[in-house]
N, C-alpha and C positions, 0 to 999 in steps of 0.2 A: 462627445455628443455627435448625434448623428445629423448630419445635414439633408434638406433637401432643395429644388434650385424653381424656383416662383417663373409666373406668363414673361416675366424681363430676363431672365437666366439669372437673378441672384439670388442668394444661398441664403437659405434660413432654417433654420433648426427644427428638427423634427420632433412631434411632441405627439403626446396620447392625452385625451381629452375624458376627462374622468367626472362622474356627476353624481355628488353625495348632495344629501338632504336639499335637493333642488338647486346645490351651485354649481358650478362647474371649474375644474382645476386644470391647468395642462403642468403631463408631466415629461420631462425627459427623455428622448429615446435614442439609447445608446445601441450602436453595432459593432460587433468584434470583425477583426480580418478574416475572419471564415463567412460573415454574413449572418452571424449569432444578433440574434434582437432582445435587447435588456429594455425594463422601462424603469427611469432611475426612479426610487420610491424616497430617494433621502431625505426630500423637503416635506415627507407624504403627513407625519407627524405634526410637525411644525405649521402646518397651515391649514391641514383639514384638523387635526385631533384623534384622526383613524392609523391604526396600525396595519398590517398584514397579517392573518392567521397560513403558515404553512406548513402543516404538518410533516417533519422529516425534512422539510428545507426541500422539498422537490423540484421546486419552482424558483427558488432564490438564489443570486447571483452573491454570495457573499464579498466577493473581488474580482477585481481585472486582474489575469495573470498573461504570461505568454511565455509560459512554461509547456504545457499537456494540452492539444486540443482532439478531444470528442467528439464522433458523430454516431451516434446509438444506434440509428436509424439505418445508416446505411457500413455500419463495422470496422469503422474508421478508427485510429489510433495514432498517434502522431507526437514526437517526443522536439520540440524545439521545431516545428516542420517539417521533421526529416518522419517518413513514413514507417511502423514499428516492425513489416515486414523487411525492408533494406536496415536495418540496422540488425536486426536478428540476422541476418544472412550476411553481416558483413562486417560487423562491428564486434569489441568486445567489451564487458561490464565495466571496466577501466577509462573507454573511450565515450562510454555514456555516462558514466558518472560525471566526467567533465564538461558533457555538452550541458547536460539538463544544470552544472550548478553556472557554467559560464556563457554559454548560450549558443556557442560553437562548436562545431569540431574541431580538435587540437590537430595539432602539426604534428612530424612524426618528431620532434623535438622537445612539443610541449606536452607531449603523450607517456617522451621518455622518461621526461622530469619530474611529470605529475604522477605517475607510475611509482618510481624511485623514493619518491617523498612520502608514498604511500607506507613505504614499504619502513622507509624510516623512522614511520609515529605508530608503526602497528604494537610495542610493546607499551603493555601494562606497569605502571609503577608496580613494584615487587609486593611493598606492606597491601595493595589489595586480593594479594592470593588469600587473604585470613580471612576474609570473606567468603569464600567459596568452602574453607571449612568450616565457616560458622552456621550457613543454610542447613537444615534439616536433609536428612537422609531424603529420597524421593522429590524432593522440591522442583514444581517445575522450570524450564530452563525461561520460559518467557519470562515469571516471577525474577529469575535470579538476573535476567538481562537488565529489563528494566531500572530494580533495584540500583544495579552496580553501574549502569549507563548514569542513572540521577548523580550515581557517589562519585563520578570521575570529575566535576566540577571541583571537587573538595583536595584534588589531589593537582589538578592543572585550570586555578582560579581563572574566571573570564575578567579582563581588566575594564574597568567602568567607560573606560575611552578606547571601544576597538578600531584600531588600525587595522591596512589592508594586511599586512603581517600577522597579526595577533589573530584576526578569522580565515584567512589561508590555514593558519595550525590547526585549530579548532578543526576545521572541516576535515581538513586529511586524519586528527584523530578520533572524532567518529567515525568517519566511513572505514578505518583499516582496527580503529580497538574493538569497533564491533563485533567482525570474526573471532578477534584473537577474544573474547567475552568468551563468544558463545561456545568456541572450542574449548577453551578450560572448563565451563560449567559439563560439558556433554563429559568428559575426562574426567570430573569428579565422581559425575553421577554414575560411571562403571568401576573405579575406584584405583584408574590406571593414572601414574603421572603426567605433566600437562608436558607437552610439546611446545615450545618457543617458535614466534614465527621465521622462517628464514630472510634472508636479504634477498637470495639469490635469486628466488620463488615469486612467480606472479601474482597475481590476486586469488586464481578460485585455486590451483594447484599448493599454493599456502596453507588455505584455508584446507583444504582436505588432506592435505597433510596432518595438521595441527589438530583433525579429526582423527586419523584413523593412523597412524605412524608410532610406534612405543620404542623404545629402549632394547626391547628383541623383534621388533619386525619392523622392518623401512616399508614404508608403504609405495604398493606397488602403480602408479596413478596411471588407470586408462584414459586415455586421450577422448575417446568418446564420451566419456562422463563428466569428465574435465569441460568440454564442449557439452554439454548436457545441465552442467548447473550452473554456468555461463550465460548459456542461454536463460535459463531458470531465472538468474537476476536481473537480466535487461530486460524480460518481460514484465519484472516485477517493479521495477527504478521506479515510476511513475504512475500515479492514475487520474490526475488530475483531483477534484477539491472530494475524494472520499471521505469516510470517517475518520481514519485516524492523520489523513493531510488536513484535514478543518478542525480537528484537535490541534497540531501542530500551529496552524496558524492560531488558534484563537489562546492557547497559551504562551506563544512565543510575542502573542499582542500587547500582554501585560509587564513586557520587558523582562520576563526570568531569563535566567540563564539560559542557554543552547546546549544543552547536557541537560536539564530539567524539560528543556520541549519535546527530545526528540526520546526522551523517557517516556514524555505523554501519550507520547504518537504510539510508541510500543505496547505501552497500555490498553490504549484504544483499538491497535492491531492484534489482542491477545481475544477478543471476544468470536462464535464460531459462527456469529454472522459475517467477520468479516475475515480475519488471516487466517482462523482456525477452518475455515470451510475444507479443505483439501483433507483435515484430517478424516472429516464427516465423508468424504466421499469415499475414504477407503476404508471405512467401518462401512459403509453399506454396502460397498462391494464383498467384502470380507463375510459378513451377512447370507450375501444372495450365495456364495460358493458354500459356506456350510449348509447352506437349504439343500444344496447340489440342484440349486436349478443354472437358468440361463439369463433369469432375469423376466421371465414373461410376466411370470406370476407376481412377481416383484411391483411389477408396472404398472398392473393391475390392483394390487390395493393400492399404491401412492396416488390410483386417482380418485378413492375412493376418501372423499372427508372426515368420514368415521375411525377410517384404520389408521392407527401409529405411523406409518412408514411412509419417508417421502421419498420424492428421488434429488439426490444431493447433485448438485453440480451441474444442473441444468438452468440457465432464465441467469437474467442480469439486473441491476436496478438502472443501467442506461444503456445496455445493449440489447437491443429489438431487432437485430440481424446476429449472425454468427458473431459472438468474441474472437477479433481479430488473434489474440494471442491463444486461443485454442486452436486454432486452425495450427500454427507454427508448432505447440509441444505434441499436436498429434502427430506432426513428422515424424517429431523427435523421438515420441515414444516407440511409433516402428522400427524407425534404425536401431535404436538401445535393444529393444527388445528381441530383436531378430538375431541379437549378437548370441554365438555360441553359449550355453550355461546362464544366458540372460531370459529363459521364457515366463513367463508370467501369468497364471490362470486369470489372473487378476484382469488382467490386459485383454484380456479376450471375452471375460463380462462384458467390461465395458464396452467395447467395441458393440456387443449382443445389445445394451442399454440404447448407444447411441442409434442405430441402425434401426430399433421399435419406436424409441422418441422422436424419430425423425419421420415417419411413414404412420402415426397416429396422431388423428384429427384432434386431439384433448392437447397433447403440446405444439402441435403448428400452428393452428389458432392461435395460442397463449403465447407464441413468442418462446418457448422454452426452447431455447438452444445451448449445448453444451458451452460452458463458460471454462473460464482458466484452470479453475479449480477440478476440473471434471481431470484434468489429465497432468495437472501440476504433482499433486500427490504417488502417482505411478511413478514420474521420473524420479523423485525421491526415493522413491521404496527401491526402485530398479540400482540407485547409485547407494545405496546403504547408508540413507539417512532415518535414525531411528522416527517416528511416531510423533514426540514430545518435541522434536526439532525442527519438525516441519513449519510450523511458525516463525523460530526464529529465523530462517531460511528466508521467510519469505521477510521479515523487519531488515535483515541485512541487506537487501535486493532492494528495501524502499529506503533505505536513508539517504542515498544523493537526492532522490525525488523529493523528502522531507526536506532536506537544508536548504536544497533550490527554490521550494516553497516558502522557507525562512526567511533565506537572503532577500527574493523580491521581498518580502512584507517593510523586513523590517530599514530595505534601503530605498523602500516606496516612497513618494511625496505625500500620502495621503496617511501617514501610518499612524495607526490612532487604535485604543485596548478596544474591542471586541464586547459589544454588548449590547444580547439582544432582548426586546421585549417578551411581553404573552399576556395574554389576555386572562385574566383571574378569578373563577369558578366557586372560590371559597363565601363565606360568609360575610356578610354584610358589617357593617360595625355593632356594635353589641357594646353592654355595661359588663364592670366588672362585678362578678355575684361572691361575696364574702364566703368563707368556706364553709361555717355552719350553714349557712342558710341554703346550699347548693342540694337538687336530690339527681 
């Protein structure tokens, strides 16, 4: 609760003064260490009778974390404190996955361990490869993640009394069975045998091995893509309370398993409002080059309400300055791109996209500024990640941020199942009408 300090210097809590059918309530008001102001609404039920109508939750603070902090306003991004431009430029997916679930930066000791251990949980019990032949031909890989992320409870039970042992495991095998998932599913779905992950092998050079490596070709790993989809994940680790991190919490509230939460969260990350967006922006791009334009014309019906076509990848629902982590993959995308046999028509839309949306008054006004997903999808397409993977891509890049979200909830003081009102629009109470007599 937030304090403030009265005419004698002593300290009295700070409240919001609220006045329903003539009474007057004080309620709570909380501030975060950024200087965030909440007004606590908890007792709002209980003593007025009123609830909150927020459509989309725009306005509501579902929990204290101090995990992700947000500033929309001014382009802010911030992973444990540490700012998402120095961690991008200095850090790797390995060394954030362990800040955001521990709340530190590891030692180079506890970086090597936690690495190691990674790499030690990243194999699948063997009887789940029958799964991956039982999904239909074409199935998508988000589908088949999900799926086989819920079924791994079944194969490595969570014990009713978790020890700091028993969720140390758990965590390192989500985060490393993940990849090893989504490279078997990508492997079935071209109809080539799966690739085992190595010991020897890091995190994303693993993982793109176990993508793109067979039986007659070693795969060859560029260093810049390697750094390229590295980057890709520690942009992605975190976003604070999104849709599918407030699915995570609000099912991992009802105590299920941890292998059923972070299923939900995959779930909720498969819709193209939210992880699928990148796919949507390289069908539009894909689009404006079969038109063989440059995108003018493009720009011009998307502002037109009438016409089909929007512009994908522009505007945020809490960035009202540049998306801090657009700014960073459009580095990325010119180094990648610029590399010999790396050019990309693609790349240079965009570019033509950003350059008009930026120098017309209908999206500066509006706040539309290129967002992650405007350039998230090119670095994929550039490192030869198919279409239907791009999703998964981006669920493996969010599950440290998921479990980190878990752990606080579920080793909060306040932790209690998730459940929210709504106000109810339906029919009044009524008689039951016997069935002949009904017209």
């Amino acid at each position: 609760m937030s304090e403030t300090r009265n005419a004698n210097g002593k300290a009295t809590p700070e409240t919001a003064r609220l006045i329903l059918e003539g009474r007057e309530y004080e309620l709570p008001v909380v501030r975060g260490t950024e200087g965030e102001k909440a007004v606590d609404i908890s007792s709002l039920r209980r003593t007025t009778g009123y609830i909150t109508l927020d459509k989309g939750y725009e306005n509501t603070g579902s929990c204290r974390s101090s995990v992700t902090f947000i500033d929309g306003e001014k382009g802010i991004l911030r992973y444990r404190g540490y700012p998402i431009d120095e961690l991008a430029a200095k850090s790797t997916f390995t060394e954030v996955a362990y800040l955001l679930l521990y709340g530190e930066l590891p030692t180079t000791i506890q970086l090597e361990e936690f690495s190691t251990f990674l790499n030690e949980s990243s194999l699948i019990h063997e009887d789940m490869l029958h799964f991956f032949v039982g999904f239909p031909r074409g199935s998508h890989p988000m589908g088949i993640l999900a799926t086989t992320v819920a079924s791994l409870s079944t194969f490595y039970p969570v014990p009713e009394v978790m020890d700091e042992k028993a969720e140390r495991q758990i965590l390192a095998n989500l985060i490393s069975q993940v990849r090893t998932i989504a490279a078997i599913s990508y492997k079935k779905s071209i109809g080539e045998p799966i690739v085992y992950p190595s010991y020897k092998l890091r995190y994303v050079p693993n993982f793109l091995t176990m993508m793109f490596s067979s039986p007659v070709k070693e795969s060859d790993l560029d260093d810049d893509i390697v750094q390229a989809i590295d980057l890709f994940l520690i942009l992605h680790a975190d976003h604070e309370q999104n849709c599918s991190t407030s699915t995570v919490r609000l099912t991992g509230s009802s105590l299920a398993n941890v292998y059923a939460v972070i299923s939900a969260g995959i779930s909720a990350l498969w819709g193209p409002r939210h992880g699928g967006a990148n796919q949507e922006v390289i069908r539009m791009l894909e689009k404006i080059r079969d038109e063989h334009g440059d995108g003018t014309e493009y720009v011009r019906r998307a502002k037109d309400r009438n016409a089909p076509d929007r512009l994908m990848g522009f505007g945020h629902r809490v960035y009202k300055n540049f998306d801090p982590r657009a700014k960073i993959l459009k580095e990325a995308c010119h180094k990648l791109l610029k590399k010999p046999g790396m050019i990309d028509p693609l790349f240079d839309i965009a570019l033509r996209l950003e350059d008009i949306a930026l120098h017309d008054e209908y999206f500066v006004s509006r706040n539309l500024y290129p967002n992650v997903d405007f350039y998230s999808g090119l670095i994929l397409r550039a490192a030869g990640i198919p279409y239907d993977m791009f999703t998964v891509l981006f669920a493996i890049g969010r599950t440290p941020g998921w479990l980190a979200h878990w752990r606080e909830m579920y080793h909060g003081e306040d932790f209690r199942i998730m459940r929210p009102r709504q106000i109810y629009t339906g029919s009044t109470c009524r008689t039951y009408v016997d069935r002949s007599r009904r017209r």
